[in-house]
Short mmCIF file of the C-alpha atoms (twelve columns), coordinates in Angstrom:
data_MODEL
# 
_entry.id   MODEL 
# 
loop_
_atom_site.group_PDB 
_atom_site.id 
_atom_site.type_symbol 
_atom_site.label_atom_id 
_atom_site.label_alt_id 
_atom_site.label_comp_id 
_atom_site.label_asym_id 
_atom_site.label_seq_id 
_atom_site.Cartn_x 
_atom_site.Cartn_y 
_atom_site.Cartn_z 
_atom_site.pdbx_PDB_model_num 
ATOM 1   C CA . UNK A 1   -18.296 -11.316 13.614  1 
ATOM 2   C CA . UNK A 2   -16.122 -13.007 16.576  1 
ATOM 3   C CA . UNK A 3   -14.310 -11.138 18.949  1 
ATOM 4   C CA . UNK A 4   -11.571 -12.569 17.736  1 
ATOM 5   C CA . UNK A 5   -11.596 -11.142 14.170  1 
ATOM 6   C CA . UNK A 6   -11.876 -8.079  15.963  1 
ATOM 7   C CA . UNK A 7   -8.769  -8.588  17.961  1 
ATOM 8   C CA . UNK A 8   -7.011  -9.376  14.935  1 
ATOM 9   C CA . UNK A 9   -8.023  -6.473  13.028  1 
ATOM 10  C CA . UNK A 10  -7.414  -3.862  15.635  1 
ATOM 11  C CA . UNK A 11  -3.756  -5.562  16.365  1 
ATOM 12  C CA . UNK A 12  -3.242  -5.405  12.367  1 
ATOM 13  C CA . UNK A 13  -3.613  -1.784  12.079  1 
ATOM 14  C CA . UNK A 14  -1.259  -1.411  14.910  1 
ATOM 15  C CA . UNK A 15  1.566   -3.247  13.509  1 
ATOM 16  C CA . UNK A 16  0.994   -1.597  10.638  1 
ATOM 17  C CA . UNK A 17  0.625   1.744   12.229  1 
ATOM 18  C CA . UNK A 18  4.275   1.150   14.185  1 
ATOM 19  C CA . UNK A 19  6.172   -0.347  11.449  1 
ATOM 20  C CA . UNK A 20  5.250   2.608   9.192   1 
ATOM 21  C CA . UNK A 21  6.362   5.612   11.613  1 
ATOM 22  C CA . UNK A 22  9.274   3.371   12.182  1 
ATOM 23  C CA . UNK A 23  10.585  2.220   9.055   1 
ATOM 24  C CA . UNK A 24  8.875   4.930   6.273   1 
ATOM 25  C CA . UNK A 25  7.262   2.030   4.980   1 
ATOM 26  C CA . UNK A 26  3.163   1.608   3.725   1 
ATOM 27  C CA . UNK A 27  1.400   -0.887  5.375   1 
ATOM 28  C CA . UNK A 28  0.000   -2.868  2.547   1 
ATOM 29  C CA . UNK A 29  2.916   -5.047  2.082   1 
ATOM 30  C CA . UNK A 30  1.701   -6.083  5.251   1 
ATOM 31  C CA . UNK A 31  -2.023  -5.991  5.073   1 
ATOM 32  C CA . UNK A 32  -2.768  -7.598  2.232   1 
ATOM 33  C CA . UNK A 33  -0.908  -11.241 2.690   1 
ATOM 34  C CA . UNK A 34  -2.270  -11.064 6.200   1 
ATOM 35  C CA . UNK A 35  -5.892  -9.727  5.590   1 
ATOM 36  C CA . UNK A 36  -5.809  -12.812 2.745   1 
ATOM 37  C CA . UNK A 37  -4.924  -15.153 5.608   1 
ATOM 38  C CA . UNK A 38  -7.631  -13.976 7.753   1 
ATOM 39  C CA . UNK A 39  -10.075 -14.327 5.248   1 
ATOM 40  C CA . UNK A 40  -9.379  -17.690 4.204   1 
ATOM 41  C CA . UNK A 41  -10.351 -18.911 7.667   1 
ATOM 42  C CA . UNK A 42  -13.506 -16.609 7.726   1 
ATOM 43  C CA . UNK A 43  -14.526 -18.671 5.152   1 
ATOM 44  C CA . UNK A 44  -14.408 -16.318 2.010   1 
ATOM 45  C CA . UNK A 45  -15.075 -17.440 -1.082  1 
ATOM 46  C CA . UNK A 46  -11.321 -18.647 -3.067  1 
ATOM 47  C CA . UNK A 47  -12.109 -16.588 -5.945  1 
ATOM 48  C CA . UNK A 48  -12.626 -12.981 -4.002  1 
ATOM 49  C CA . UNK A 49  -9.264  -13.466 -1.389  1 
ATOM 50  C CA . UNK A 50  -7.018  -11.558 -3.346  1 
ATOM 51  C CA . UNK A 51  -9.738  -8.608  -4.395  1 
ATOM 52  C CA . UNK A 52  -10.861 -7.881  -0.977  1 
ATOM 53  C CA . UNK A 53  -7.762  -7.856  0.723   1 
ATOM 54  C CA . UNK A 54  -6.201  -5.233  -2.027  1 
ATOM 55  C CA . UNK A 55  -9.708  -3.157  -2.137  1 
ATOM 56  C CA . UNK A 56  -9.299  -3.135  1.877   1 
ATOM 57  C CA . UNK A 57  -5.965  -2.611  2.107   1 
ATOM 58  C CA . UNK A 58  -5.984  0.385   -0.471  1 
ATOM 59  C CA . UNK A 59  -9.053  2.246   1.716   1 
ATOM 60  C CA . UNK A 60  -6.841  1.485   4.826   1 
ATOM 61  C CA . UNK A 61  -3.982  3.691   3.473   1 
ATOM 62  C CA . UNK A 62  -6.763  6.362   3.216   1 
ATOM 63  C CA . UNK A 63  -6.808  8.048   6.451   1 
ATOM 64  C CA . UNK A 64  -2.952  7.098   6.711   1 
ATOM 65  C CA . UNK A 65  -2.199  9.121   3.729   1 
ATOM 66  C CA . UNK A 66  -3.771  12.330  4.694   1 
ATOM 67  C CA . UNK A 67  -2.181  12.332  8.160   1 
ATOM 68  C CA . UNK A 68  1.173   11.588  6.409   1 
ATOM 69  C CA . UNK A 69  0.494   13.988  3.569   1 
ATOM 70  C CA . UNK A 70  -0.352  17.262  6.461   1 
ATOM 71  C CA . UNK A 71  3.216   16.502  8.736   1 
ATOM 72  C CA . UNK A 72  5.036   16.677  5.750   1 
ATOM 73  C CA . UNK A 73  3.515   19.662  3.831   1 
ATOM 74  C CA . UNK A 74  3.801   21.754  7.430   1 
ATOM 75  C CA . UNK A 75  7.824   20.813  6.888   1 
ATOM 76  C CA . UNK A 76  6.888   22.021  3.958   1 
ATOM 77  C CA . UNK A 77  8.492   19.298  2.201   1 
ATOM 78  C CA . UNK A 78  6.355   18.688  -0.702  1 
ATOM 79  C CA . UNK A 79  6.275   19.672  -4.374  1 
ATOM 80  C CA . UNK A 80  3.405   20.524  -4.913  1 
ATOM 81  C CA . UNK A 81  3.832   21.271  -8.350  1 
ATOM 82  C CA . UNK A 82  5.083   17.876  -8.991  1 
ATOM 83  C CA . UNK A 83  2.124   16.524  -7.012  1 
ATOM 84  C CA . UNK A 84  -0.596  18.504  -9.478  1 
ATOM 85  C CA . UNK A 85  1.135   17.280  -12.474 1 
ATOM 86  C CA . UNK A 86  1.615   13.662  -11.333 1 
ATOM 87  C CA . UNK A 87  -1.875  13.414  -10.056 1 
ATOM 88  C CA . UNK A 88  -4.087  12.844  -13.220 1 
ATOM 89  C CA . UNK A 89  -1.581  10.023  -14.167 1 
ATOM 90  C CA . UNK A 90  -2.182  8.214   -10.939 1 
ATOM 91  C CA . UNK A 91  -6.330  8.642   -10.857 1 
ATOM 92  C CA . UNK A 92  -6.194  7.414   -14.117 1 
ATOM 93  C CA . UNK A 93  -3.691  4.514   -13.605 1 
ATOM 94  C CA . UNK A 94  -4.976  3.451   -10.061 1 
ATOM 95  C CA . UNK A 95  -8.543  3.582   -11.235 1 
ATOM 96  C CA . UNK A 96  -8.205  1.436   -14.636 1 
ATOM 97  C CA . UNK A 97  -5.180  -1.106  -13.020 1 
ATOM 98  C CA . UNK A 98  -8.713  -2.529  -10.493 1 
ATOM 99  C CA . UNK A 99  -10.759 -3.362  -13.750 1 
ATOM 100 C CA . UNK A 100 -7.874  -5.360  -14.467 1 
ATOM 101 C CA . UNK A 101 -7.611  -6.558  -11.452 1 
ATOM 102 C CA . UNK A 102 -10.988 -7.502  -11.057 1 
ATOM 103 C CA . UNK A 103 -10.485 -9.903  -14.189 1 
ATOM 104 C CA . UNK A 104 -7.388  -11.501 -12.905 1 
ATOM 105 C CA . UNK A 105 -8.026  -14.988 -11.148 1 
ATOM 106 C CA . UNK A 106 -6.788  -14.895 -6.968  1 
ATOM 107 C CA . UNK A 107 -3.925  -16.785 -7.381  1 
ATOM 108 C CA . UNK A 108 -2.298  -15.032 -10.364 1 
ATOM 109 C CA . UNK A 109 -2.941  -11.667 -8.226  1 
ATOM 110 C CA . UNK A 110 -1.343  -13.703 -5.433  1 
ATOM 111 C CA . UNK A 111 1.786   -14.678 -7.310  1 
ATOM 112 C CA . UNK A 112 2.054   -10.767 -8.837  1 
ATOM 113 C CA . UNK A 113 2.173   -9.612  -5.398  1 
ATOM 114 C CA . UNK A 114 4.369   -11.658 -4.279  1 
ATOM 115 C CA . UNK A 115 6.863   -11.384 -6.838  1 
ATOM 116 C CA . UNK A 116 6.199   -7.927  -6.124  1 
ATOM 117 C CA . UNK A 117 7.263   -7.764  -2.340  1 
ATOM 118 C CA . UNK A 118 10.128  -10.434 -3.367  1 
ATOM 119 C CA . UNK A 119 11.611  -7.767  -5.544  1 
ATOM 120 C CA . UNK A 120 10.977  -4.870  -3.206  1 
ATOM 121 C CA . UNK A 121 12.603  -6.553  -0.240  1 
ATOM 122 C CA . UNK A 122 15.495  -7.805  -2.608  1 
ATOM 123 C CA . UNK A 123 15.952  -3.959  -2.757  1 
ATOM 124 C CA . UNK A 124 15.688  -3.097  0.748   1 
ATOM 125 C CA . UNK A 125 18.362  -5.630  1.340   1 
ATOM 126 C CA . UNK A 126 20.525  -4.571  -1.255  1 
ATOM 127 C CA . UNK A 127 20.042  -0.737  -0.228  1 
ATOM 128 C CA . UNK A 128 19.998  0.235   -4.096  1 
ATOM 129 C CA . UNK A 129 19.014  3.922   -4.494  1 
ATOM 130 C CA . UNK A 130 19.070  5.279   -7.771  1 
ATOM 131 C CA . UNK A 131 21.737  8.119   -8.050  1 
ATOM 132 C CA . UNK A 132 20.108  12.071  -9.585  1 
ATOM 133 C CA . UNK A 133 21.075  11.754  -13.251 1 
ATOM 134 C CA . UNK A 134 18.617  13.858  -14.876 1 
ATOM 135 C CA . UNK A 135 15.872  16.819  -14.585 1 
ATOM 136 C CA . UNK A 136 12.435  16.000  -14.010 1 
ATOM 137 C CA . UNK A 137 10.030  15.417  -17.384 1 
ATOM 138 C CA . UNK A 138 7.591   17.782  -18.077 1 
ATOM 139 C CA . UNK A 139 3.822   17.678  -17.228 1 
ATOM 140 C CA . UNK A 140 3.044   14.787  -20.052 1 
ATOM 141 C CA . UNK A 141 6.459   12.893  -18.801 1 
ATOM 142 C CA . UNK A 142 5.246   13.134  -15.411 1 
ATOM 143 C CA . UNK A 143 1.764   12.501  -15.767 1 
ATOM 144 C CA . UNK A 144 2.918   9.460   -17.686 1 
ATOM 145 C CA . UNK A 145 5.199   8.207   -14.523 1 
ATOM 146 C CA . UNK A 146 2.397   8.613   -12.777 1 
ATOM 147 C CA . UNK A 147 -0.014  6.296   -14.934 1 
ATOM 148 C CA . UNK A 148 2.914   3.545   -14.412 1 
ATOM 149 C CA . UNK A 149 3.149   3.796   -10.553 1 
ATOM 150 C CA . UNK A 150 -0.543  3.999   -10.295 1 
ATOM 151 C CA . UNK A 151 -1.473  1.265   -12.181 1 
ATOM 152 C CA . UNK A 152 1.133   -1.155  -9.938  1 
ATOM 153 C CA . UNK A 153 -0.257  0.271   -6.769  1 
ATOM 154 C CA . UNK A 154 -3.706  -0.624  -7.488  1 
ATOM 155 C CA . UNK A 155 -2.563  -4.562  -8.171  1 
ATOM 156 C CA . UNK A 156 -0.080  -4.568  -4.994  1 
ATOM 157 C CA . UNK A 157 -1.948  -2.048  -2.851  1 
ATOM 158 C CA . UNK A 158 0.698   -0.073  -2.100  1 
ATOM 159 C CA . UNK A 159 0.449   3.610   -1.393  1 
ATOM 160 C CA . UNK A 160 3.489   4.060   -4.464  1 
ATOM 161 C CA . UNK A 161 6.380   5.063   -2.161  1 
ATOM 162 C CA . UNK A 162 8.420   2.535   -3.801  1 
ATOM 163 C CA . UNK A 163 7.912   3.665   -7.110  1 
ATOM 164 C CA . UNK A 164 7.880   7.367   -6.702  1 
ATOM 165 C CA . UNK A 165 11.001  8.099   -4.300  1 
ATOM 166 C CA . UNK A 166 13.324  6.490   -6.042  1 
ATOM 167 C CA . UNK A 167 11.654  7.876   -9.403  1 
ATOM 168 C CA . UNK A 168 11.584  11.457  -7.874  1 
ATOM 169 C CA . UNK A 169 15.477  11.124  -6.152  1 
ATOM 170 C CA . UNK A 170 16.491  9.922   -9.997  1 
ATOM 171 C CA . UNK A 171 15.220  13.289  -11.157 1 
ATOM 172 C CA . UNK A 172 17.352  15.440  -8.350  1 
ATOM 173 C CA . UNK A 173 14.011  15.606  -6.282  1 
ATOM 174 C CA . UNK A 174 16.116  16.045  -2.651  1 
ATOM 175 C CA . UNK A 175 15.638  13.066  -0.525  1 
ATOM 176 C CA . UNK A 176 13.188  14.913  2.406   1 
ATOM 177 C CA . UNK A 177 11.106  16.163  -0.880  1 
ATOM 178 C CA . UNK A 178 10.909  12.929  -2.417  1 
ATOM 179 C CA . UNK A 179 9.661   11.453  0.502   1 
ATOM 180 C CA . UNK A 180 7.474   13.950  1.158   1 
ATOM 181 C CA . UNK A 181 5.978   14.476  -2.415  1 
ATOM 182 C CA . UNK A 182 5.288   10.827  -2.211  1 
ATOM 183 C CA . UNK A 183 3.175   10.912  0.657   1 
ATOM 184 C CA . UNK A 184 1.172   13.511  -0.846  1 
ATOM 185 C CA . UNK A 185 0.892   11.118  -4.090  1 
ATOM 186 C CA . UNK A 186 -0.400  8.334   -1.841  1 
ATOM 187 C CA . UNK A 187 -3.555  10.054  -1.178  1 
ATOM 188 C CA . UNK A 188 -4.745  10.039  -4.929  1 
ATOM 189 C CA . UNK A 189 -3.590  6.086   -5.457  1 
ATOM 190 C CA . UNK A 190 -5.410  5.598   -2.200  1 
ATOM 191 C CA . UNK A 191 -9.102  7.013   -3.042  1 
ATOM 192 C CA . UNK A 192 -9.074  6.392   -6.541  1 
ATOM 193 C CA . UNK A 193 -7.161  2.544   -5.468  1 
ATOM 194 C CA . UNK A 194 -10.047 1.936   -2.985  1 
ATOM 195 C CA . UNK A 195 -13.089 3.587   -5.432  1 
ATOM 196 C CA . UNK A 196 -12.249 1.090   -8.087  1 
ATOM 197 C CA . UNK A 197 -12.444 -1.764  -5.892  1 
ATOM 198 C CA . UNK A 198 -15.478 -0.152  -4.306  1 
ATOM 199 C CA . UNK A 199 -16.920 -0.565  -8.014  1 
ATOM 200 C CA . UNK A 200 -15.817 -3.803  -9.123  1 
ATOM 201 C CA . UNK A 201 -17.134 -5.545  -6.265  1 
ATOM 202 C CA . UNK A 202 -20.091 -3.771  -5.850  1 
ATOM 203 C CA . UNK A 203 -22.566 -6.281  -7.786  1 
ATOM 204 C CA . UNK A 204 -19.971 -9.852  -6.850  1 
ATOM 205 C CA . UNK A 205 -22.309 -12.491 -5.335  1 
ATOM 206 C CA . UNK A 206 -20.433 -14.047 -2.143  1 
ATOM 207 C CA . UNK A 207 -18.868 -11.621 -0.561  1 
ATOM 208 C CA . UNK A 208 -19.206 -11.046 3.555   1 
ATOM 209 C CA . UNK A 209 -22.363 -9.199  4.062   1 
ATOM 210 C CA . UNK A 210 -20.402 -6.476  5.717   1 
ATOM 211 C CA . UNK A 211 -18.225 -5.673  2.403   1 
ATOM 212 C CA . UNK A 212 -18.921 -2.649  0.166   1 
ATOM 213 C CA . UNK A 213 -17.784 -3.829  -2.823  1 
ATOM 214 C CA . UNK A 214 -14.018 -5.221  -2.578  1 
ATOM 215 C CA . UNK A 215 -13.704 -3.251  0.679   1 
ATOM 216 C CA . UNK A 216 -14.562 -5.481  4.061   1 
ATOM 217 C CA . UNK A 217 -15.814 -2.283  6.503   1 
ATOM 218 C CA . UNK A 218 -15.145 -4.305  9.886   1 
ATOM 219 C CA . UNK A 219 -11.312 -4.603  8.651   1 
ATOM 220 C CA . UNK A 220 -11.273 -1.328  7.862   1 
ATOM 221 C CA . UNK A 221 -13.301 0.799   10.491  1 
ATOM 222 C CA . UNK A 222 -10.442 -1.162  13.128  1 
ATOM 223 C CA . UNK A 223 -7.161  -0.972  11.341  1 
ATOM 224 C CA . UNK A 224 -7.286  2.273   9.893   1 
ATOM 225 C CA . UNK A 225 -7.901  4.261   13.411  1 
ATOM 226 C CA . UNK A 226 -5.642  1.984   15.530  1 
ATOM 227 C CA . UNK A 227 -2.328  2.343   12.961  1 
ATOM 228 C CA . UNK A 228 -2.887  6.205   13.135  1 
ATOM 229 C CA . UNK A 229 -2.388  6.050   16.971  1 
ATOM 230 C CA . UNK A 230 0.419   3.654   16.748  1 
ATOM 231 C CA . UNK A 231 2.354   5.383   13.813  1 
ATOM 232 C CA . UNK A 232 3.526   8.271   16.629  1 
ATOM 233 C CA . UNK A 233 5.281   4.996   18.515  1 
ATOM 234 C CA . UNK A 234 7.238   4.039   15.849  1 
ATOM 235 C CA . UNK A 235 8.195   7.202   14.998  1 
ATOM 236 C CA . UNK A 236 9.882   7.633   18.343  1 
ATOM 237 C CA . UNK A 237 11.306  4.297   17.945  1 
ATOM 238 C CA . UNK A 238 12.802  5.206   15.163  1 
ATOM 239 C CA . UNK A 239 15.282  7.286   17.174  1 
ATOM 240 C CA . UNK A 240 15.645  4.525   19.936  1 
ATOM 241 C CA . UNK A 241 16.286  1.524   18.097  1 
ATOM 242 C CA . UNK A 242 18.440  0.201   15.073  1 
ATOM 243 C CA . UNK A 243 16.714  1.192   11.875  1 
ATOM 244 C CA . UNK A 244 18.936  -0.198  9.400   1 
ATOM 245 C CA . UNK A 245 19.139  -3.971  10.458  1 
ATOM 246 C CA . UNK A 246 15.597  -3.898  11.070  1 
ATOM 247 C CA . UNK A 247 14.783  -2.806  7.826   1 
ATOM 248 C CA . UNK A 248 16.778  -6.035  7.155   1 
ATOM 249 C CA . UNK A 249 14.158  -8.201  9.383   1 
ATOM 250 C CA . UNK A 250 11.449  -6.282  7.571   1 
ATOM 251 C CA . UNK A 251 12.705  -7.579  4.334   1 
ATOM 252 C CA . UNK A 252 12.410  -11.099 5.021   1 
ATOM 253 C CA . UNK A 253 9.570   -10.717 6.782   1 
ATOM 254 C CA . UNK A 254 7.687   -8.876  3.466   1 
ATOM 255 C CA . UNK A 255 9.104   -12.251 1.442   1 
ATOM 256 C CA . UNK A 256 7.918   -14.663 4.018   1 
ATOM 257 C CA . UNK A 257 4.378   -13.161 4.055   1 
ATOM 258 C CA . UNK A 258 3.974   -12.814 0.572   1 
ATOM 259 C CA . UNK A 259 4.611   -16.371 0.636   1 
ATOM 260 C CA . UNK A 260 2.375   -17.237 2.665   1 
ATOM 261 C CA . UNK A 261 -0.255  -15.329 0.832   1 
ATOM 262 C CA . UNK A 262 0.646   -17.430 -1.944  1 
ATOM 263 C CA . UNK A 263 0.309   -20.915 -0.165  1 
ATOM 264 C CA . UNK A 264 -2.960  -19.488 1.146   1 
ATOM 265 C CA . UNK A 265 -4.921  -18.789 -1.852  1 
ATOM 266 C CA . UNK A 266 -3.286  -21.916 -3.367  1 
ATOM 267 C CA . UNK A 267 -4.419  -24.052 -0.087  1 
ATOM 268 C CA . UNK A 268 -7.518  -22.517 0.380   1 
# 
C-alpha cells in the first residue's frame, strides 16, 4: 500500500477523532462516504464499496466506544440497567441487519445511507429533540427498541447515538444519562456491527488482500488509534469555539458527503 493511503487513513481517524470530542457525534457519518471514496481509487471492486467501508467503519467505532463508554460510566452517567436490557436487542439487530446488507447491491446501500445522513443532518439543523412524554418500556419494549436501532446501525454504520438519545430523552432518560447510556450501547452495535461484516465477507472473491472479511485492517489499524488521540482536542475545543453553528457546518457537510458517496459508487 502507498504512503499515501496511509496518510489518508491516519488523517481520517483524526478528523474523525476531533469532530467527535467536539461535536458528540460518531464518526461513521464520516468514514464511510469517505472510506468509499478512497476505495474507489484503490481500485476496489464496484460491487464490495459500500460493504467494506460499513464493515470498516463499524470495527473503527470499536476502540472509540469503549473509551467513550469508561469516561462516562466514571461520571457515572450510565444506566446500566437500561444498557443490560437493551443489549440483546441490539446483538441481535446489528448482527442480522449485515446479512441483509450483504445481499443489498452498493448503490442501493449507497442511496440508504445517504438518505440516512440527509435526514439526520435535516435534524441537526432543525435542532428537533423529542420532549419526555412517557416512562421507559419494559425489558421486551426495550429489547425491541433495541432490535430497531441495531438493525439501522449495521446498514449506516453508526454507533446508534442518533437513535437511542433521542429514544432514551423521550422516555425521561435525563439528557447526561441518555448520552451516556448511549455510548455504552455503541459498544454492542460496534462488535456485533463489525463481526457480521467480518462473516459476510469472509469467503467474497475480490476483496484487497489485506481485508478480513468486509473489514480493510490497514484502514483500520490507522484510524482507530489516531481518532482516540485526537478526540481529547476536540473535546477542549468544544469549550473554545462555537458549537452550535458548527454543528450547522457539520450538517451540510454530512449531506454533501453522503452525496458524494452516492456519485461515487454510481461513477465508479
Amino acid at each position: 500500500m502507498d504512503i499515501i493511503w496511509w496518510v489518508a487513513y491516519v488523517a481520517l481517524g483524526g478528523f474523525v477523532g476531533i469532530m467527535a470530542g467536539l461535536l458528540g457525534i460518531g464518526g461513521g457519518g464520516i468514514m464511510v462516504p469517505i472510506l468509499t471514496s478512497l476505495f474507489v481509487l484503490q481500485g476496489v471492486p464496484h460491487e464490495h464499496l459500500a460493504h467494506l467501508a460499513l464493515g470498516t467503519a463499524m470495527a473503527a467505532i470499536i476502540p472509540a466506544s469503549t473509551a467513550s463508554l469508561l469516561s462516562h460510566h466514571r461520571h457515572g452517567a450510565v444506566r446500566w440497567d437500561i444498557v443490560r436490557f437493551i443489549t440483546p436487542g441490539i446483538l441481535i439487530g446489528t448482527f442480522m441487519a449485515t446479512f441483509i446488507a450483504a445481499l443489498i447491491p452498493t448503490r442501493s446501500l449507497a442511496i440508504f445511507f445517504a438518505c440516512f445522513m440527509v435526514l439526520m443532518s435535516l435534524q441537526m439543523l432543525a435542532n428537533i429533540k423529542p420532549k419526555p412524554s412517557r416512562g421507559l418500556p419494559g425489558p421486551l419494549g426495550i429489547s425491541g427498541v433495541g432490535f430497531g436501532i441495531g438493525g439501522i446501525s449495521a446498514l449506516v454504520a453508526i454507533g446508534g447515538g442518533s437513535l437511542t438519545v433521542p429514544f432514551l430523552t423521550w422516555c425521561n432518560v435525563k439528557l447526561p444519562r441518555a448520552i451516556g447510556t448511549s455510548a455504552a450501547v455503541g459498544l454492542p452495535i460496534a462488535i456485533a456491527g463489525a463481526l457480521g461484516y467480518i462473516i459476510n465477507g469472509w469467503s467474497t472473491t475480490g476483496l484487497p488482500s489485506a481485508a478480513l472479511g468486509y473489514v480493510y485492517l490497514p484502514a483500520l489499524l490507522l484510524m482507530a488509534p489516531f481518532s482516540i488521540i485526537t478526540a481529547p482536542i476536540g473535546a477542549k475545543l468544544a469549550h473554545k469555539l462555537p458549537v452550535a453553528l458548527l454543528k450547522r457546518v457539520f450538517a451540510f457537510m454530512l449531506m454533501g458527503l453522503a452525496l458524494q458517496m452516492v456519485y461515487a459508487v454510481f461513477t465508479a
